[in-house]
N, C-alpha and C positions, 0 to 999 in steps of 0.2 A: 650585392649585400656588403657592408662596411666591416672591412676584415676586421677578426676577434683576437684576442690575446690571450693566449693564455696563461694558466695560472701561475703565478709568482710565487713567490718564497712566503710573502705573508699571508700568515693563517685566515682562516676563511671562517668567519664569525655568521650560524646561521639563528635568525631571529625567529623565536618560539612561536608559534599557531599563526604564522602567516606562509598563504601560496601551500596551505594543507593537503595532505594525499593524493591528489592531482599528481603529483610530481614526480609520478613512477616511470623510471628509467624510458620502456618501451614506448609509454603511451607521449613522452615528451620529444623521444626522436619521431615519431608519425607525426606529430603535431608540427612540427619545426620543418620538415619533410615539404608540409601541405603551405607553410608559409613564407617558406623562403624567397619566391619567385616575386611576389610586389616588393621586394624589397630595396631593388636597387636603384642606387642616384646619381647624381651627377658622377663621373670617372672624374679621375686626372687631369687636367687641362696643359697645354702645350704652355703655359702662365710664364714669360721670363721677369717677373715685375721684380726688381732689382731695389736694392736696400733704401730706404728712401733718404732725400738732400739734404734734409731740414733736423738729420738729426744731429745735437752736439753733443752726447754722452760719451762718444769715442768707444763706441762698445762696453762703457761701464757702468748702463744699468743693468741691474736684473732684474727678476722677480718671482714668485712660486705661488701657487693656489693649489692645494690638495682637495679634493683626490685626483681630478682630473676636467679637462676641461669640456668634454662630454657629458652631458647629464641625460640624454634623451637617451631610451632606450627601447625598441619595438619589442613585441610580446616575445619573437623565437628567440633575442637577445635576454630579456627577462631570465625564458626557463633552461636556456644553456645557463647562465649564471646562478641562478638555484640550484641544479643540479647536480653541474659541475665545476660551479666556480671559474669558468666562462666571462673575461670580463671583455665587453663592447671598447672598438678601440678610442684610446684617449680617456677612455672612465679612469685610470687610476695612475695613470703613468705620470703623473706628478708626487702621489704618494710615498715612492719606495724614497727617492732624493731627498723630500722631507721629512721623512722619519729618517732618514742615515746623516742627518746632522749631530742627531743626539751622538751619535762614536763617531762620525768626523769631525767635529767642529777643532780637537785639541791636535790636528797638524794641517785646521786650515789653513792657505796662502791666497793672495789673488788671482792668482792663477786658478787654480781650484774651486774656484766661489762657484762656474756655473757647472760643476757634477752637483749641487745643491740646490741650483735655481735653474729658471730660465735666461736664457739670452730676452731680455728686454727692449732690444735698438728696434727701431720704427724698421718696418718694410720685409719682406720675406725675400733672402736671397735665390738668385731660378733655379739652383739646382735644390732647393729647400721646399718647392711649392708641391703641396700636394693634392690639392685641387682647385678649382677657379671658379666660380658661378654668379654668373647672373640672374639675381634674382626678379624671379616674376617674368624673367625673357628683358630685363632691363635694358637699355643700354647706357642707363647714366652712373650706375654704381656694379661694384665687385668687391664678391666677398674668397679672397685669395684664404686656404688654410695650412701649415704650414705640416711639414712631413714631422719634424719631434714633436709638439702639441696638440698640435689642433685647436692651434687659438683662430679665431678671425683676425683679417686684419681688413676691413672694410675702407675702399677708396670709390668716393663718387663725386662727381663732373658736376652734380647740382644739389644744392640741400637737402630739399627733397628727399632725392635718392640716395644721398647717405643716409636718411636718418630712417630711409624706408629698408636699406641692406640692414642696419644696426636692429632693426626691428625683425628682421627676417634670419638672422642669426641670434638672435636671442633666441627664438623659437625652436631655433635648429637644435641650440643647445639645452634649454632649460623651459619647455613648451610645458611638461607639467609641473613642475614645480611652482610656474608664474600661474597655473592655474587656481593651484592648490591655493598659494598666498593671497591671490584677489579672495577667495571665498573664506579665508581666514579674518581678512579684515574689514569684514563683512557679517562676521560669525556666521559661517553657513558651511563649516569646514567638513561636521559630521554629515551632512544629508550629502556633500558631495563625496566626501573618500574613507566614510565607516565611523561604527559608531566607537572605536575603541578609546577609553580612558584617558590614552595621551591626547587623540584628538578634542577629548570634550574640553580636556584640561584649557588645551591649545586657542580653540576658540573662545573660551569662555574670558582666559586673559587680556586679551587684546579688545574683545568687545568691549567688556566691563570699561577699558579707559577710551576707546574709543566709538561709542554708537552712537554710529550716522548712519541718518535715511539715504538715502538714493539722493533726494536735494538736497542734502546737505553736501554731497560730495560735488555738485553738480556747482554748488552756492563755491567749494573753497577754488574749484579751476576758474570760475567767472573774477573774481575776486581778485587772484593771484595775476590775471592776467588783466584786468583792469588795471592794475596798480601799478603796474611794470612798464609803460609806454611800450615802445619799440622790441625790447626786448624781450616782455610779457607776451606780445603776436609772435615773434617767432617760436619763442617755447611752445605756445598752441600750435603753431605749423608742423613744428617737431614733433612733435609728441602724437598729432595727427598721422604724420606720415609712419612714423615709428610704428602707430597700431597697424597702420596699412599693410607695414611690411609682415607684421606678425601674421596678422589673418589672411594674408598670401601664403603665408607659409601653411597653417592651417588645411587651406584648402588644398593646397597641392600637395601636403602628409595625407591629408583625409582618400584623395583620388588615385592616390598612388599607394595607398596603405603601409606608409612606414610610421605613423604616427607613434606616439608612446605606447608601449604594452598595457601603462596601468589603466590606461581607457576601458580597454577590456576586461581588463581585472578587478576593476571596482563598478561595472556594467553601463559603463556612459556605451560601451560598441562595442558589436558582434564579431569577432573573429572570423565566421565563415560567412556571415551574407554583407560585412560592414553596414549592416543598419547601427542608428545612433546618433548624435550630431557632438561635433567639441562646439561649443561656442566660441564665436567671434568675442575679441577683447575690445573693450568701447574706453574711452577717454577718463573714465569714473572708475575706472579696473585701477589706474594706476595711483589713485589718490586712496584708493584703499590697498594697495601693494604698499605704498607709502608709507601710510599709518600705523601698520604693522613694523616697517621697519624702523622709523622715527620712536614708535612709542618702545622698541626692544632696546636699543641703543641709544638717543639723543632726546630722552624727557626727563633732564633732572629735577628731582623734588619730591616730595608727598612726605609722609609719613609722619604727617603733626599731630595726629590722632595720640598714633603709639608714643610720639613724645611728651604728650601732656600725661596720658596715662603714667608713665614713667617717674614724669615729676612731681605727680600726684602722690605716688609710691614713696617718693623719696621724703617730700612733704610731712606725707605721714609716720616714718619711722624716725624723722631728725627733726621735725618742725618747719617752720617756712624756712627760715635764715639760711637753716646749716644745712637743710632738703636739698635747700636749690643753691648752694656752693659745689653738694656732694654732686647735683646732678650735673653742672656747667662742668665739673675737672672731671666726666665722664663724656662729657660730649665733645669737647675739645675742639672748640668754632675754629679758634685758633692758635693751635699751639703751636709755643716758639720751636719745639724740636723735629717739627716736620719736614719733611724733603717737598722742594718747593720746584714747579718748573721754572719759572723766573727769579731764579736768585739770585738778583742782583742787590735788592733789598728795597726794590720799588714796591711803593701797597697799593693797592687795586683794592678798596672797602666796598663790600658786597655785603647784604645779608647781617649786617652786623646786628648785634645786642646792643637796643636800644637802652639809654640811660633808665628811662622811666616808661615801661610798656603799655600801650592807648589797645583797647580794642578787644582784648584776649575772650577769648570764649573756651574755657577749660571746664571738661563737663562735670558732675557730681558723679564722684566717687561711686564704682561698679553699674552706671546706669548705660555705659556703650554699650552698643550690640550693631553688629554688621548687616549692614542692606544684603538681605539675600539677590541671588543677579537669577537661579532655576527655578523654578516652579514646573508644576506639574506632569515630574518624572516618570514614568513608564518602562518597563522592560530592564535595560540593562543599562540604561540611563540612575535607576534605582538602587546598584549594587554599592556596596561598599567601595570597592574600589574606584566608581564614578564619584559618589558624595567626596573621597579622598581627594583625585584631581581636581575636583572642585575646587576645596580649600585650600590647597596647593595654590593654581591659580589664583586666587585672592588675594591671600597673603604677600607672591611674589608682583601681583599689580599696585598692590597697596603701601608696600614699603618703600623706604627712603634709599637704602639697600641695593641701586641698583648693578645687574653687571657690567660693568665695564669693558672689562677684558680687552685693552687694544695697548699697545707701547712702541715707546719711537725713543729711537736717540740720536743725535745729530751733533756735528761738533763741526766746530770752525775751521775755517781754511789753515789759519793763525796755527795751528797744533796740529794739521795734517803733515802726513811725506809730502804730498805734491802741493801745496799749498792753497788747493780747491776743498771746500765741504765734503763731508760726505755722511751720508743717511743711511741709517738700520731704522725702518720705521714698517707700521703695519696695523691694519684692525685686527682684533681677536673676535669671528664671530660664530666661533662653536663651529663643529665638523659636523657636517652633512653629507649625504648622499641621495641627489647632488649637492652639490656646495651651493649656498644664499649666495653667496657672489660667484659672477663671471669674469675673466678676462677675456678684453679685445680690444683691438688701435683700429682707431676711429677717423681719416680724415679724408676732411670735404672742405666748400666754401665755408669759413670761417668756424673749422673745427680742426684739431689737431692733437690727438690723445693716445693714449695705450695705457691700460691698468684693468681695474675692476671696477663691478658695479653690481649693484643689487637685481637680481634677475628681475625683469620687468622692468625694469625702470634704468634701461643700459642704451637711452640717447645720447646720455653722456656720461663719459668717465669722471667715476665718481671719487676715486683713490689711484691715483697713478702718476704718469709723467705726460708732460708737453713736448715743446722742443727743445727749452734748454732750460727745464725746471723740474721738480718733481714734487709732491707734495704727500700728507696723510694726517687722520686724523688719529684720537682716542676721547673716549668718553670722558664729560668731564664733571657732569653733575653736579655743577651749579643750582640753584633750587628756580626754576621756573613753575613751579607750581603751590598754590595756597590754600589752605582750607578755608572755607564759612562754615558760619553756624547762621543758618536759616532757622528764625524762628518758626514757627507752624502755628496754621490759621485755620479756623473753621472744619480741621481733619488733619492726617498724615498725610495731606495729598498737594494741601497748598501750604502758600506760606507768605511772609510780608516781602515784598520788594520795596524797598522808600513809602512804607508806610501803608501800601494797597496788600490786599491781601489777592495774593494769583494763583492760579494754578500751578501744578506740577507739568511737565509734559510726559507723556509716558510713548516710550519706546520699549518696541517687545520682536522677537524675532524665533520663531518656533522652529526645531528643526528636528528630523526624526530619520531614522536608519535601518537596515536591514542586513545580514549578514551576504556578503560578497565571498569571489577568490580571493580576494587580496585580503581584507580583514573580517572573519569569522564571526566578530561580535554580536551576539543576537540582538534583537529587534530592540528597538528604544527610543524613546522622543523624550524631546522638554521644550519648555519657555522659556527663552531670557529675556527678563525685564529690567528695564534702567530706568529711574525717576530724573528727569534734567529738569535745573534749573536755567535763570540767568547767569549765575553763580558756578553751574557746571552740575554733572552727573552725582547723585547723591549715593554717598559710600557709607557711612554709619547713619547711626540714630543714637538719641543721648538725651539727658535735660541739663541743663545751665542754670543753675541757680532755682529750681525745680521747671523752669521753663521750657517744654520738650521740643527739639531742635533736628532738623536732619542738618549732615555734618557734609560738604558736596567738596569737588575738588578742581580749581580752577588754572588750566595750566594753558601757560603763553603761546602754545602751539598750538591749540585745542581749537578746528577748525581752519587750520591754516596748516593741510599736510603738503600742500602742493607750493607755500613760498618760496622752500629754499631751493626748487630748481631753478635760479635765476642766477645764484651761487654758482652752482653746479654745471648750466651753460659759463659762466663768463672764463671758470677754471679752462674749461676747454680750447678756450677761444684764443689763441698767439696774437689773435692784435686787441688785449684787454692784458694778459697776463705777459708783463714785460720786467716787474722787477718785486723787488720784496713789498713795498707797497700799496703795488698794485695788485699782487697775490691779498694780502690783508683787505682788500677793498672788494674782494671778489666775495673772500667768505664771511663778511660783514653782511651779506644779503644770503646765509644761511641762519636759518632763525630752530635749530636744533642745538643743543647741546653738546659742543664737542670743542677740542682742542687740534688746530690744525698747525700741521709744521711744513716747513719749506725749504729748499733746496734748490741752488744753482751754481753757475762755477766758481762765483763769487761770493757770494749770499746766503745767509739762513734767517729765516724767520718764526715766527711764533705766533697765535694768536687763537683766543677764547669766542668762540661764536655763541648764538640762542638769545633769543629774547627776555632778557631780564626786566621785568615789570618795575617800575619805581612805585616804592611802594608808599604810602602812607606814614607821616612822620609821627615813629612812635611804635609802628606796629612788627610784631618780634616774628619775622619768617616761619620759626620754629614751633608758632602755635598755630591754632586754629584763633581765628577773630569773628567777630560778627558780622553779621552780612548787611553794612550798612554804609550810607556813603560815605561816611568819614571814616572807613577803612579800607574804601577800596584803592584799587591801584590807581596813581595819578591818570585822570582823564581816559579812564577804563569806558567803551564803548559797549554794551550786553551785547546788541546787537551783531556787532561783527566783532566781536572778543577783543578791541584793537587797546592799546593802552601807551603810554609814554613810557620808553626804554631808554635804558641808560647808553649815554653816546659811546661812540665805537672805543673813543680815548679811557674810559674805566671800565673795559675789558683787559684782562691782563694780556698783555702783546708786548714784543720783542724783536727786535732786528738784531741778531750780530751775538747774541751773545756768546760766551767762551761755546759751553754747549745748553743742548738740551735733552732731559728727561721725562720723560712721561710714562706712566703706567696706572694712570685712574687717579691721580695722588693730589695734593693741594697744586691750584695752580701758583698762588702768588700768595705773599702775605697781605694777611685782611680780607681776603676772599674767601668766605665762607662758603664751604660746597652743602648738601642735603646730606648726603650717606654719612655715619660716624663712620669713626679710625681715620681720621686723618694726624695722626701721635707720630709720638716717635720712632716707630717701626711700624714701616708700610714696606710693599714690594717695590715701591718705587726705590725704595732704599738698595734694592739688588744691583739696580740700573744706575742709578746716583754712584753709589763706591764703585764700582769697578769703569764708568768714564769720565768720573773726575779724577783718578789715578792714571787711565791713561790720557788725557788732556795734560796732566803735571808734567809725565813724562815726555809728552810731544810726539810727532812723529805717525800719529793715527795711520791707520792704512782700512781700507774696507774690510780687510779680514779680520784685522784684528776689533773694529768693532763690531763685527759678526760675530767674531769670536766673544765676545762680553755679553752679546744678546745669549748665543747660544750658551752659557757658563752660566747665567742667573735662570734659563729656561729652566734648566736641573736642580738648581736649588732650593733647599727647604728655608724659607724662611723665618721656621721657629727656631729651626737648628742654627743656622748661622749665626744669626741678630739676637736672640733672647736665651738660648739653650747653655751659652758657656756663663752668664748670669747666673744661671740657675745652679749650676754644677757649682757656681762659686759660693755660694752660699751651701750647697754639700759639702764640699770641700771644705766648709770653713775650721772644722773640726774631723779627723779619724772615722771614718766608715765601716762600721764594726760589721756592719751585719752584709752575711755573705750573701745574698741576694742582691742587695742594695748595690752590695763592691762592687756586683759582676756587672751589674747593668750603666752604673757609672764611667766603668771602663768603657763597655759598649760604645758608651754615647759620646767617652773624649775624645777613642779612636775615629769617630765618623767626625767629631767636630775637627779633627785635627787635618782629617782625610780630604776635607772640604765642605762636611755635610752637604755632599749632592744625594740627589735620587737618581742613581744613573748604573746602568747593565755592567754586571762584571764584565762584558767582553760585547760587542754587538751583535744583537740577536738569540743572546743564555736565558731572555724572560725570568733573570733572575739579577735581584740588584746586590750591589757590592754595601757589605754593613748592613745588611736586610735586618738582623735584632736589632739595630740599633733604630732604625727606621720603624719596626713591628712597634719597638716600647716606648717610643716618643708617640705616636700616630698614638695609642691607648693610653700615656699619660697624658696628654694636652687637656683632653676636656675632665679627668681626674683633678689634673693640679690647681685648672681654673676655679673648678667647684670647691678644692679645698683651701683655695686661697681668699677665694671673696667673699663663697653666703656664707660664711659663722659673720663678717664684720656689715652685710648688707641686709644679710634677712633672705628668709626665699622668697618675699613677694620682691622685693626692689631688683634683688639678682635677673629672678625671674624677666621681670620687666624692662632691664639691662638688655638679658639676651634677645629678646624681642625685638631692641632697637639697633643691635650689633649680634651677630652670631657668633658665637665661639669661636669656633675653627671654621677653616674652610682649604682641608686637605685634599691632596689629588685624587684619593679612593671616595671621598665625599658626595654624595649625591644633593650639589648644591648649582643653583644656578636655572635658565628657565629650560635646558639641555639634561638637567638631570646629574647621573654620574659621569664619568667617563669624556667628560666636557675637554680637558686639559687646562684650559683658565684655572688658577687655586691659589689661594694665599690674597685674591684683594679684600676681605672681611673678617676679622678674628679678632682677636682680645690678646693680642703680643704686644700692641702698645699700653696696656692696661699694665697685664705682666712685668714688663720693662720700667714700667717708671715704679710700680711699686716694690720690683726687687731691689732696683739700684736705691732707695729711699731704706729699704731696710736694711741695707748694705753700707748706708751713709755716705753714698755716693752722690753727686750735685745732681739735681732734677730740676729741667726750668718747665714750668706749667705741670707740677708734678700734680698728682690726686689729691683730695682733700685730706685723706689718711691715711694711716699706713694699714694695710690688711694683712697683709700675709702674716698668721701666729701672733694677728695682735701688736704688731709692731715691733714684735722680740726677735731677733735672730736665732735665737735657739729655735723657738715655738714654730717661726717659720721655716727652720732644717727639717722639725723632725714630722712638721706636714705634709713636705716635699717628698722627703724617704720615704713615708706612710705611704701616699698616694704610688709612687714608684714602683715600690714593691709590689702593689697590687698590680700594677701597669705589667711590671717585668714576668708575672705568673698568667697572665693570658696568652693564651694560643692563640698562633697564626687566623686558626680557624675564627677565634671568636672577635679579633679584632676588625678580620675582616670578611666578613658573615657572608659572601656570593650574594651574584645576582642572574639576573635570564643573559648575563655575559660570560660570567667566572664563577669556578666553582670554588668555595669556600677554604681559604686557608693559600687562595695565591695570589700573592702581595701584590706581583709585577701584574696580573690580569685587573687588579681590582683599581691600578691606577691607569692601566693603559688609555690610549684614546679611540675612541667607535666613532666613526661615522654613520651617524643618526640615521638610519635611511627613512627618508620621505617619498623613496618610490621604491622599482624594485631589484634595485641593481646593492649589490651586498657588497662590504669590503673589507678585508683583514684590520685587524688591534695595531696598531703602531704603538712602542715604546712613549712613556710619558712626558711630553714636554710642556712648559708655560712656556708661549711663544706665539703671533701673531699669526691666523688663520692665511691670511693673504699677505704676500712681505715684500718691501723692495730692496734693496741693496744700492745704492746708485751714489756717482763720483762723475756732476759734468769736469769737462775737460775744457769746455768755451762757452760762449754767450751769442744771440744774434746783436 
């Protein structure tokens, strides 16, 4: 059996009404007793596979994946960890190192980088190898695991069999989790693993933007690999063998009974007779694994609805003129004060504001209403708190809003010690347990990788390094997606296409539950239904001009989840990826949204991927238009969604520059992204100031730009960027009142301190300047409300925060992870803040608001708002600011920001200290070139 670990210094966080009274001491050691003996697997092997040739990092990459790279866990592993906190080995032992950044990062050196990370270099040295196996009895591929991780590092003799080991260690590691996600994006999440709230939430997300039949999934692998010659067949080869390797695995967990625990826990199999079956993964599993991961991360756009509603708002409380001045210096397409990743001062015109707008279908005033996606609920499908995740789910599919959460900084040779690049770069994909991505090094006949990749879908490495490059993305949320307004014909059911009046299609997908071990939730079913057009999935309903319209939403990617692994092989591939723009010509054939960055001993690169549709001359991204040909997307195909995109050259892309930033933020001037706040304070600004300072100073060294990742991890970005504003405008006159004085002080001493959010001491779960952090977290959405709706109104305010949210602090329960996420600060209203303090400051504002708000435009009026709201800020308790949850109990600051690993099966894992920092990270400084 695969020895256990035990329990660590971090607390042990247990998750309310799941794995209920079963769990009694006695009856878990008989249990564990009777099951230990199928347990065991391959030993140790006699392995000397020695470091491998082809690397040129010189031992200076690294990398980290929390919690650990273990995700599979059998049932006696399960309820030892229930129990006793028990953790399976390799489940966490990434953990403790990346949470102990937050208190090491201020005496990192390079020397020190890997007590924080992994060792990174290609190949497992012999005295390192912890075990060896040939999968399936192979003998063309080996999957070697190393004694500190437990990463894979798969080498095979024939395609094939790499891509069949890559397949059979996925399983090893993350068998249910890939399970869970096929049936996710699929919407079929509840009938497979309970009917509980978050699950309904879960599936109903993802379906809503994405519902495909079985042929439709079937339609985008035919498709993607038609299109692709040569290299479209071998992706099928791969991805073939890949499944092969999985359901090898499969069957030889099933026969030998070490498969995951939750099988049994949520009744797929029998613990004592193994009756049951997992199923086999087919070719179509991974195009809806896909889906779900493209549509969380890489589908910029929507949210023209909420923006016309908006403008409509403003319309009507200013008039058209001043409506829609007030509405553009809130929406800030492009404002000159934004942190840009290509600042050079190259424009890249995307998305722009058309002179005179063709097309617009803006609906009549209060007549939207949302396409419901449930129908008829039953059981516990019917409770409040399911209707809740419902609209949850909606809202975060439907918005413009979306989470990004990934950042990277990279800086030139030019400004390093050793005159080679060097990268801090990473995705942010929320903490799970297990973690969405895996790491493992991957090489065969024309593969050669080490990084991460989204479980399922880990033929190829999809974030990591080569042999003498490394690369990563971040979200970048460009707007590939459009609304129509379909008019409707002879019902709510069809509508006009070029003049015919058609049908709807209607796609529906029922799924029902009953309570299990693993989730309690009683009995429950629903419907989900999606009306599709040619035009796409219909989301609202409305009239235009009294003309009643469903409102659908057409995005670039929508039936094409399976393109951009052609991307994703060539990244892999050393004889395709040999320089910086051959890196750029890789991720040119990834058609997701994202921002990808590059790394070699010489070289940095940059570049903007996803299909940008050329739209229609005339017609304004930011609305909805009618569904008619002279608004469609140039040379727009219904048939196979295909349309003319703009060439690779007006994607924003860079070679060379001094450095680069990213953190969700604008990528270049005149590139319009979907989500607002792209102003003059964004988090990309954390990463911006502190390495464009150290690029002035010269001299970079890996640590020290770790050290600047880890320094903005902890920062509040209201406090820093907007907070000593605000004080200044306090300050501008004597502070009579002793409340106000106290909390004033509070808040210079933390601005002075650094306004971090960071532990008196490592591991006091208690932070340094905690008042001051209490009464800022409770003024922010105070100050906002006192500063805008007297000059906006509560409907346009209202309507404001719809299309941008307030805040979005660490203890916030924002994002599609919920609370406790660690992503915080990419969505708020600090750039709103910021240009209307410094305006009433009389300070210079370039692309400032249309007016001044705050007290009316008076400095007095807006002091003695600030103090008002302050004061009330500064008299709430701990408790009420920050009200607990099924994590923290009410009134402790440090729990209510801390970070959880979500768990998606049944392996639990301590709170880490709170950091903004990417989920999976590299570190890396090549040393040569091939």
């Amino acid at each position: 059996m695969p020895r256990r670990t035990p329990r660590t210094a971090l607390d042990r966080q247990r998750t309310p009404r799941r794995f209920p009274k079963f769990l009694g001491a006695a009856s878990i050691c008989a249990l564990i007793a009777a099951l230990l003996s199928p347990l065991t697997q391959a030993a140790a092997a006699d392995s000397t596979t020695a470091l491998a040739a082809n690397d040129y990092c010189g031992g200076q990459c690294s990398d980290i994946l929390p919690p650990g790279q273990n995700g599979n866990a059998t049932l006696a592993q399960i309820l030892l960890n229930q129990a006793f906190g028990i953790q399976p080995d390799h489940a966490e032992d990434q953990l403790g190192p990346y949470n102990n950044l937050a208190s090491g990062a201020a005496t990192l050196t390079d020397a020190k980088i890997n007590d924080f990370f992994n060792d990174a270099s290609f190949g497992v040295a012999s005295d390192q190898v912890a075990s060896s196996t040939a999968p399936g009895g192979r003998t063309d591929v080996t999957i070697v695991r190393d004694k500190k991780t437990g990463v894979p590092h798969i080498t095979g003799t024939t395609r094939y069999g790499t891509e069949y080991g890559a397949g059979y260690a996925a399983a090893q590691d993350r068998l249910w989790l890939m399970d869970v996600f096929r049936h996710v994006g699929r919407g079929q999440l509840t009938s497979f693993a309970g009917g509980a709230s978050s699950n309904q939430g879960l599936e109903q997300e993802f379906w809503r933007n994405a519902p495909y039949t079985e042929a439709d999934l079937q339609t985008q692998i035919d498709n993607a690999i038609a299109n692709n010659g040569a290299r479209g067949q071998q992706a099928l080869a791969d991805a073939n063998a890949y499944i092969d390797g999985i359901n090898a695995y499969i069957d030889a967990s099933d026969s030998g009974r070490y498969f995951p625990g939750e099988y049994v826990l949520t009744g797929h199999k029998d613990s004592i007779t193994n009756a049951g079956t997992i199923d086999h993964f087919k070719i179509t599993d991974l195009v809806a694994l896909a889906s779900v991961i493209g549509s969380l991360f890489g589908s910029g756009g929507g949210g023209e609805v909420n923006n016309a509603i908006s403008l409509l708002a403003a319309q009507s409380k200013y008039g058209v003129t001043e409506g829609t001045k007030v509405w553009e210096s809130f929406r800030e397409r492009n404002d000159p004060e934004a942190v840009l990743t290509v600042h050079n001062g190259e424009s890249f015109p995307y998305a722009s504001k058309p002179d005179t707008a063709q097309g617009e279908a803006l609906p009549d005033a209060g007549s939207v209403t949302q396409e419901p996606l449930v129908y008829d609920r039953t059981g516990s499908a019917a409770t409040v708190t399911a209707t809740g995740a419902s609209a949850t789910a909606a809202a975060t599919t439907l918005t413009s809003a979306k989470r990004g959460m990934s950042n990277a900084l990279v800086v030139s040779g030019k400004y390093t010690a050793s005159g080679h690049p060097i990268a801090v770069f990473g995705p942010q994909t929320g903490y799970f347990a297990p973690q969405l991505l895996m790491l493992q090094e991957i090489q065969g006949p024309g593969l050669s990788a080490r990084g991460a990749s989204f479980a399922g879908l880990s033929m190829y490495v999809e974030l990591g390094r080569g042999q003498d490059y490394s690369w990563s993305a971040t979200t970048s949320g460009q707007d590939i997606i459009d609304t129509y307004a379909v008019e409707l014909c002879q019902d709510d059911y069809h509508y006009l296409y070029h003049g015919a009046c058609t049908a709807m299609d209607k796609v529906e997908r029922t799924n029902s539950w009953k309570p299990t071990t693993a989730d309690g939730t009683a009995a429950g079913s629903y419907r989900m239904q999606v009306y599709r057009t040619k035009y796409g999935p219909v989301e609202y309903r409305a009239t235009v001009g009294g003309k009643k319209v469903a409102y659908t939403t057409l995005r670039s990617s929508y039936m094409h989840e399976a393109d951009s692994i052609i991307g994703f092989q060539m990244l892999n591939d050393p004889d395709y990826v040999k320089s910086p723009g051959t890196f750029q010509s890789a991720v040119q054939h990834i058609n997701y949204t994202f921002n990808w960055f590059y790394a070699d001993s010489s070289h940095t690169a940059y570049y903007n991927s996803g299909d940008n549709p050329v739209r229609a001359a005339g017609v304004d991204a930011e609305f909805p238009v009618w569904a008619q040909a002279a608004y469609e997307w140039r040379n727009w195909d219904p048939t196979t969604n295909t349309a003319s995109y703009t060439p690779p050259s007006a994607h924003p892309n860079s070679i060379d520059q001094d450095y680069y930033i990213s953190w969700n933020n604008k990528q270049a001037k005149d590139y319009t992204t979907a989500p607002w706040g792209d102003g003059s304070v964004h988090r990309g600004n954390l990463l911006e100031d502190r390495v464009k300072k150290l690029v002035a100073a010269g001299g970079v060294t890996r640590s020290s730009l770790t050290k600047a990742m880890a320094d903005a991890a902890l920062a509040d970005l209201r406090a820093e960027d907007v907070l000593p504003k605000l004080l200044k405008v306090i300050n501008s006159s004597t502070v009579t009142d002793t409340t106000a004085a106290a909390a004033v002080t509070k808040l210079s001493d933390w601005v002075t301190a650094g306004a971090k959010r960071k532990e008196t001491s490592a591991g006091s779960k208690a932070y340094a300047n905690a008042d001051a952090i209490r009464i800022l977290d409770a003024w922010w959405p105070l100050l906002v409300k006192a500063e805008f709706e007297p000059g906006l109104g509560t409907d346009l305010y209202t309507a404001f925060s719809n299309n941008l949210p307030i805040d979005e602090s660490p203890s916030a329960a924002h994002g599609p992870t919920g609370a406790h996420a660690g992503s915080s600060f990419q969505y708020g209203w600090w750039s709103y803040v910021d240009k209307d303090i410094r305006a009433v400051l009389g300070e210079s504002v370039q692309g400032g608001l249309s007016q001044k708000y705050c007290g009316g435009g008076t400095l007095s009026a807006c002091r003695d708002a600030l103090i008002s709201t302050l004061k009330t800020a500064a008299g709430l308790t701990a408790a009420q600011v920050y009200p607990g949850d099924d994590q923290c109990s009410a009134g402790d600051q440090w729990c209510a920001d801390s970070i959880v690993q979500r768990t998606l099966g049944g392996i639990k894992h301590g709170k880490i200290t709170w950091q903004n920092r990417p989920t999976y990270q590299q570190v890396v400084e090549y040393t040569s070139h091939r």
